[in-house]
C-alpha positions in Angstrom: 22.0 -4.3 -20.5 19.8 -3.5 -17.2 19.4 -0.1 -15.8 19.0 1.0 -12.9 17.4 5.1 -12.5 18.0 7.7 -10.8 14.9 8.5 -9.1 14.5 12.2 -10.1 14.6 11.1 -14.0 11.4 8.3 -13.1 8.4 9.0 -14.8 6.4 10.3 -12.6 3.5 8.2 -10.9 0.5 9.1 -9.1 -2.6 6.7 -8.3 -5.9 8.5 -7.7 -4.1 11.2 -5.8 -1.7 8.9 -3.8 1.8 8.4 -4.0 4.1 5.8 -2.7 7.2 7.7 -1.3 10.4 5.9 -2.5 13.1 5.9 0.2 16.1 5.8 -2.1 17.9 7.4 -4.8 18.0 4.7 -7.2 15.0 2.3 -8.4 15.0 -0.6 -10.7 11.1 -2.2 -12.6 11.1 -5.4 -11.1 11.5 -6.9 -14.6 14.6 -5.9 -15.6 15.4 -6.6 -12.0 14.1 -10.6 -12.4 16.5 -11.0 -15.8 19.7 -10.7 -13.3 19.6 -9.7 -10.0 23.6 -9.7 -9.2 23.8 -7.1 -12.1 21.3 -4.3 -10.5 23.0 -5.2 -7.1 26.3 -4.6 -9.1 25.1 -1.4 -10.8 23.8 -0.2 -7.6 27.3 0.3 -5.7 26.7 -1.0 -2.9 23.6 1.7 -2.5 20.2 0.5 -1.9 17.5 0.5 -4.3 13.7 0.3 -4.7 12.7 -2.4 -7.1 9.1 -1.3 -8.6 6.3 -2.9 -9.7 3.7 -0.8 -11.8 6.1 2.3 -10.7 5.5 1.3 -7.1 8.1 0.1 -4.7 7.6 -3.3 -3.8 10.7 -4.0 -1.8 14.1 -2.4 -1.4 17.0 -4.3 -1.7 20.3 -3.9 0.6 24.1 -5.4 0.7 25.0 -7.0 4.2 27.0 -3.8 4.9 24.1 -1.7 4.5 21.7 -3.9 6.2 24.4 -4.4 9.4 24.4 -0.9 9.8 21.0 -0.1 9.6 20.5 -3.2 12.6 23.2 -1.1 14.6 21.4 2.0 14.5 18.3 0.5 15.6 20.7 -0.8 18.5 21.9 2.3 19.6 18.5 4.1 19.1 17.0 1.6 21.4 19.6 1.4 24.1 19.6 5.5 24.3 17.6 6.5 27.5 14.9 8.4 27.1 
């Protein structure tokens, strides 16, 4: 079975000093991520995740919902005067 983690239980990484921030809660090694992709989407709950590759985000993945309301508050943002 795939697994997604929690990102406070990931192994800590650090390259030469530098870290990537991850922007979400939960992250998934892009190789259990490549064996079934509906299933981390599944296990996720409808809560984006990082997918990681050599403990570095490569790409985050969304559902629609998410994604919709992330374009709406770019919307707003950008119709708010300054």
């Amino acid at each position: 079975m795939q697994t997604l983690y929690k990102i406070q239980h990931l192994i800590e990484y650090e390259n030469e000093g530098a870290m990537d921030e991850i922007l979400t809660e939960i992250v998934t090694p892009i190789s259990e991520f490549k064996k079934n992709p509906n299933l981390s989407v599944k296990q996720a709950g409808g809560k984006p995740f990082a997918v990681l590759t050599n403990n570095r985000p490569s790409f985050y993945v969304l559902t629609p919902e998410v994604y919709d309301d992330l374009l709406e508050k770019a919307w707003e943002l950008k119709m708010m005067p300054e």
